[in-house]
C-alpha positions as CSV (number, residue, x, y, z in Angstrom):
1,X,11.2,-24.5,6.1
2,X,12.8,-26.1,3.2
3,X,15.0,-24.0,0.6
4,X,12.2,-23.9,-2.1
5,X,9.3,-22.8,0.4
6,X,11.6,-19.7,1.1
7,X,12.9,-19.0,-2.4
8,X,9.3,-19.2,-3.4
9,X,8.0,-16.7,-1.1
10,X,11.3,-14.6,-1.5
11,X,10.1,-14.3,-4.9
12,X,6.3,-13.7,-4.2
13,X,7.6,-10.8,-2.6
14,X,10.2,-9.3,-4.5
15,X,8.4,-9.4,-7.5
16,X,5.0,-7.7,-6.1
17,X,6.0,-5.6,-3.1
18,X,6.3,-2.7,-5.7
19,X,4.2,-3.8,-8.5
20,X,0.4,-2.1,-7.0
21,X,-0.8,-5.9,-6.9
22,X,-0.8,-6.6,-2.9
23,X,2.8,-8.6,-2.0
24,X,1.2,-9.2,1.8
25,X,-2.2,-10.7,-0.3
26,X,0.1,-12.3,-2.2
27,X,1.9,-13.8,0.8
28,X,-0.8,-14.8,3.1
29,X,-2.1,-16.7,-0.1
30,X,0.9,-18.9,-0.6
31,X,-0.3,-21.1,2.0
32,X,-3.8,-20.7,1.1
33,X,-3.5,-22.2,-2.4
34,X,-0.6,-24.9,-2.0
35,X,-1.4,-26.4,1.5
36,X,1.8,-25.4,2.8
37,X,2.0,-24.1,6.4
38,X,1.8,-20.3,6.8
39,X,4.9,-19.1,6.7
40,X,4.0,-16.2,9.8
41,X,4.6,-12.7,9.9
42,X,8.5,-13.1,10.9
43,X,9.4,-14.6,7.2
44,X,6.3,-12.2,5.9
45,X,8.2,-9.0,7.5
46,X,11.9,-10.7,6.9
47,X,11.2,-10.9,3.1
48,X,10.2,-7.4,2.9
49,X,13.6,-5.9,4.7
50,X,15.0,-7.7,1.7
51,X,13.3,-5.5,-1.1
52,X,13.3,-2.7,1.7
53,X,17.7,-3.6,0.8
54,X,16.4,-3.0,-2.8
55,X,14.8,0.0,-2.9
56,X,17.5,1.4,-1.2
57,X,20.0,0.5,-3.7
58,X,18.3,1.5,-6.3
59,X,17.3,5.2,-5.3
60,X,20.3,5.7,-3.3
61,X,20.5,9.4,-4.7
62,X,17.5,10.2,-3.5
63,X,18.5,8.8,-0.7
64,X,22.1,10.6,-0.6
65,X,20.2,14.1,-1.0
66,X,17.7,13.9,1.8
67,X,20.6,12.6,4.0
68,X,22.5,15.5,2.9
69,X,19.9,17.6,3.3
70,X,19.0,17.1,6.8
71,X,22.5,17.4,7.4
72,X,22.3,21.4,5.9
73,X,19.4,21.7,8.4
74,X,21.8,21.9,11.2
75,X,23.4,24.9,9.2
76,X,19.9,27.1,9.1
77,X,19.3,25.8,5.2
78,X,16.7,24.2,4.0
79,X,16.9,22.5,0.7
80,X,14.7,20.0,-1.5
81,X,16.8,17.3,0.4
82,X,15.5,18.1,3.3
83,X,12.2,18.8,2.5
84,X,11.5,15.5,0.9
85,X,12.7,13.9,3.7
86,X,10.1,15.5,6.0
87,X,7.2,14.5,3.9
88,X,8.2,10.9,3.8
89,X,8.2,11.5,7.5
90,X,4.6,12.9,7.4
91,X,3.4,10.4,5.3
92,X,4.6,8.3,7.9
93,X,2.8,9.0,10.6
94,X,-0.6,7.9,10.0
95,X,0.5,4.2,9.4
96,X,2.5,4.0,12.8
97,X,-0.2,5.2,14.8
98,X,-2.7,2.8,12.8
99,X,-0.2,-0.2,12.1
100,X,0.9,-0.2,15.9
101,X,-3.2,-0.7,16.9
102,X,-3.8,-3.5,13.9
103,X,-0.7,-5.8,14.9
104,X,-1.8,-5.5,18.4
105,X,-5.2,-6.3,17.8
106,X,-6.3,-7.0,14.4
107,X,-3.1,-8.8,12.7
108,X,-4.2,-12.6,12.3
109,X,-8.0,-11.3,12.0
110,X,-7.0,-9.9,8.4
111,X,-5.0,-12.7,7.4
112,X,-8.2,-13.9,5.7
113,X,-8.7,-14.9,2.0
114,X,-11.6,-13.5,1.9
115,X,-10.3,-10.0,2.6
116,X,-8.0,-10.2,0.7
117,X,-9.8,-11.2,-2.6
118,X,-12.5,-8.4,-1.9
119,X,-9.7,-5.8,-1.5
120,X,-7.9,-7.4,-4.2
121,X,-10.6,-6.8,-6.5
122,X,-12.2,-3.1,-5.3
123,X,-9.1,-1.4,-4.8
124,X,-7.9,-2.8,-8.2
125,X,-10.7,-0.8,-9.7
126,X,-9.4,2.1,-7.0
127,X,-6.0,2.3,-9.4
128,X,-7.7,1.9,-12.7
129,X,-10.2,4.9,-12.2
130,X,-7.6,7.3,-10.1
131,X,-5.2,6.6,-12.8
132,X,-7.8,7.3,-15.2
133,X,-9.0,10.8,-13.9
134,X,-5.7,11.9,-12.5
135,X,-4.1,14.7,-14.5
136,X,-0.2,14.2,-15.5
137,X,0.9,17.4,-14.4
138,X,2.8,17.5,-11.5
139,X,6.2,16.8,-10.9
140,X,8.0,15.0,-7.3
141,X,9.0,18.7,-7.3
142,X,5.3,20.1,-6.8
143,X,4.7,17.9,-3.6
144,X,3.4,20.0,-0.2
145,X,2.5,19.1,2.9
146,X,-1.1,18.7,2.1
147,X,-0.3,15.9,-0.2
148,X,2.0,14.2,1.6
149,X,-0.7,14.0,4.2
150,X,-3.5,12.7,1.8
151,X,-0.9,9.6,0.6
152,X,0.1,9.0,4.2
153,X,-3.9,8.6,5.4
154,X,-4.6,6.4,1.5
155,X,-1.4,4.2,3.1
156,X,-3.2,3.4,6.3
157,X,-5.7,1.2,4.1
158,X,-2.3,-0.5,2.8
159,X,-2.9,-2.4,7.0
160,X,-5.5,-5.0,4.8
161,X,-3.9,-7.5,2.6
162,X,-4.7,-7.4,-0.9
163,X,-5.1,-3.3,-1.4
164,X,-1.4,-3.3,-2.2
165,X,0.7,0.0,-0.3
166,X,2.1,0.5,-3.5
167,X,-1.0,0.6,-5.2
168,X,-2.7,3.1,-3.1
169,X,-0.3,5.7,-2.6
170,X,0.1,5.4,-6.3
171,X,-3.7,5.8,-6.2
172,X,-3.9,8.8,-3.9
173,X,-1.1,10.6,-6.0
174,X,-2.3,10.0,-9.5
175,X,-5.7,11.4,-7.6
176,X,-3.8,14.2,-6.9
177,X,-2.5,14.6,-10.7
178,X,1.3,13.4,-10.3
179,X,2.7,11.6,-13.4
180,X,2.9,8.5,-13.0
181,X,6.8,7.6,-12.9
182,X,6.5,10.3,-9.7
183,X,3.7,8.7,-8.1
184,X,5.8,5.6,-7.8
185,X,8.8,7.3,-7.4
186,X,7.5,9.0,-3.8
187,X,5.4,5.5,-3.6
188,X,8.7,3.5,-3.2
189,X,10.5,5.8,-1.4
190,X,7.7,5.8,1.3
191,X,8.3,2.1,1.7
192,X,11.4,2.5,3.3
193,X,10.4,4.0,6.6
194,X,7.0,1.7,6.3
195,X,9.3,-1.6,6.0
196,X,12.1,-0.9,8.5
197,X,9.4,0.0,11.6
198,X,7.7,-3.4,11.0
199,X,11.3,-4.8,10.4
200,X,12.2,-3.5,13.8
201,X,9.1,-4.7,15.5
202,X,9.1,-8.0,14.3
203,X,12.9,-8.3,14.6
204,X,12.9,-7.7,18.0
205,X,10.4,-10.9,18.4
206,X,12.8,-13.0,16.3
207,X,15.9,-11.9,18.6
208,X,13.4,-12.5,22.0
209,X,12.3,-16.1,20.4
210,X,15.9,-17.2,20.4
211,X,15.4,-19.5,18.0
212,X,18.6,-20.2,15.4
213,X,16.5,-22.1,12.6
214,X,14.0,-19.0,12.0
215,X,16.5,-17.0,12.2
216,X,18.9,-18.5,9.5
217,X,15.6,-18.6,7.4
218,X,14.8,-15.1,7.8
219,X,18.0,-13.9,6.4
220,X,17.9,-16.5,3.6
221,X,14.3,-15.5,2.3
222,X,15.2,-11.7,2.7
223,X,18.9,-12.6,0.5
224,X,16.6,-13.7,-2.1
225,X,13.9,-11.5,-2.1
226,X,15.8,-8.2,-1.7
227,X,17.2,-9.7,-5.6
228,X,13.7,-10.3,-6.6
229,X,12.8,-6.9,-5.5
230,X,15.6,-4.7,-7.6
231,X,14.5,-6.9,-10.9
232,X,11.3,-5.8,-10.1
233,X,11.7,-1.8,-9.3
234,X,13.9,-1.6,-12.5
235,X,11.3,-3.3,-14.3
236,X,8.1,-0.7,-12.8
237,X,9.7,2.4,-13.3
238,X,11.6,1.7,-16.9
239,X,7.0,0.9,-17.7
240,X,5.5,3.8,-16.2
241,X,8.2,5.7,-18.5
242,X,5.9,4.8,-21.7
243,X,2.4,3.1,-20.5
244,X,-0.2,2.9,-17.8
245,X,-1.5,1.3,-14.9
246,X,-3.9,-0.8,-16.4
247,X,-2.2,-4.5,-16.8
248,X,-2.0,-4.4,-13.1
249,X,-5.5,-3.3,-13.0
250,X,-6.6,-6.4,-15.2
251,X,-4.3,-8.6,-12.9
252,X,-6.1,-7.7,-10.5
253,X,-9.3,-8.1,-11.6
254,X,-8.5,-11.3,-12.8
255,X,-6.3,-12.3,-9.8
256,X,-9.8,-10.9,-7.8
257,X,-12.6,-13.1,-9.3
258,X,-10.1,-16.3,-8.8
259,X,-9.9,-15.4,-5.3
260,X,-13.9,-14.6,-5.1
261,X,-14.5,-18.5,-6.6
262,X,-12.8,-19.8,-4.7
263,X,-13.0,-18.4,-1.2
264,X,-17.0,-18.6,-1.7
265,X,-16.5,-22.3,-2.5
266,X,-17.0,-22.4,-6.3
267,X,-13.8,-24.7,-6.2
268,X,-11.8,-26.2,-3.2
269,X,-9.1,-24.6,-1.9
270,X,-6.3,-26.0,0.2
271,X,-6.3,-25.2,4.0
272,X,-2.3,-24.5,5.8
């Protein structure tokens, strides 16, 4: 793959893996609308360790305490550290069991643009009206079990490109009357686990393939996006300080219909 074909999906990614916009719609498009051959779910999964690199870096306090509190654990306490840290975990859960059946079965099936523009479209709608009759009350502080679980099942729908992870767990938590900078807070946070098990899984076929080109590629598209991706974070939460959802909602829609036209032939579109 030449350098721009990577830097252009490195940025595709970095810029809408955290924005509630789809960055997996966004990718499987690429090729779609410029004729270019698709890229595959190796460069798909190796851009996202690089803004999984980002999100790291930019809550690594969050990150410190729920290290640090799993470490207490061993000493009978348990703090908020820890506690955060298991609901991560069990908002985990529901998208191994579910991711593990799709990409076994399912994962070039929903590689379609047609998919994706439909989901693209309804769940934008999903954001605008959760965001809409969602209460602003709650704090990262107020989240139980029971919540953690409702995000981790919305997640599950994050499997078909173009309903954006991002966007429905930021969905199911406005739902659930978290403020907004929270919602993506605990949103981004739950990427990390999401990213690194289909990091792992894909990395391991990369390392199997034995093949040095994809492999040099890889690392250059996840070097660029993981820069993309801490623009973009920055960007997000320094908004939901002050405003709403609802340019990404109009993206969408927008973004949606354009798909709609033409997917359903209203104009040609480019084949990979």
């Amino acid at each position: 793959m030449t350098f721009f074909h990577l830097a252009i999906l490195a940025l595709v990614q970095g810029v809408t893996e955290f924005l509630p916009v789809s960055s997996s719609g966004h990718l499987v498009l690429v090729p779609a609308l410029t004729g270019w051959a698709d890229q595959g779910l190796i460069i798909d999964v190796a851009v996202h360790v690089g803004t999984l690199g980002a999100v790291m870096v930019y809550f690594w306090r969050d990150l410190w305490e729920m290290t640090a509190g799993i470490g207490r654990l061993a000493t009978g306490r348990r703090d908020a550290g820890a506690k955060q840290a298991g609901y991560l975990i069990i908002a985990t859960l529901p998208l191994i069991a579910a991711g593990y059946y799709v990409n076994l079965h399912y994962a070039q099936l929903l590689r379609d643009p047609k998919i994706i523009a439909w989901a693209t479209l309804g769940f934008g709608l999903v954001l605008y009206l959760t965001d809409r009759i969602g209460m602003t009350m709650r704090r990262m502080e107020h989240l139980g079990l029971p919540d953690a679980l409702v995000i981790g099942l919305a997640q599950v729908l994050a499997l078909i490109p173009g309903t954006s992870r991002s966007g429905i767990t930021m969905s199911a938590a406005r739902l659930m009357g978290f403020e907004r900078g929270d919602a993506a807070r605990f949103s981004l946070l739950l990427s990390i686990p999401a990213i690194i098990g289909a990091g792992t899984l894909k990395g391991w076929e990369l390392v199997q393939a034995g093949d040095a080109q994809l492999t040099t590629d890889a690392l250059l598209a996840a070097l660029l996006a993981f820069t993309a991706a801490l623009v973009s974070i920055a960007a997000l939460m320094a908004w939901l300080r002050r405003a709403t959802f609802t340019p990404f909602v109009l993206y969408r829609m927008v973004l949606g219909i354009f798909l709609l036209a033409f997917t359903y032939g209203f104009f040609p579109i480019s084949g990979p």
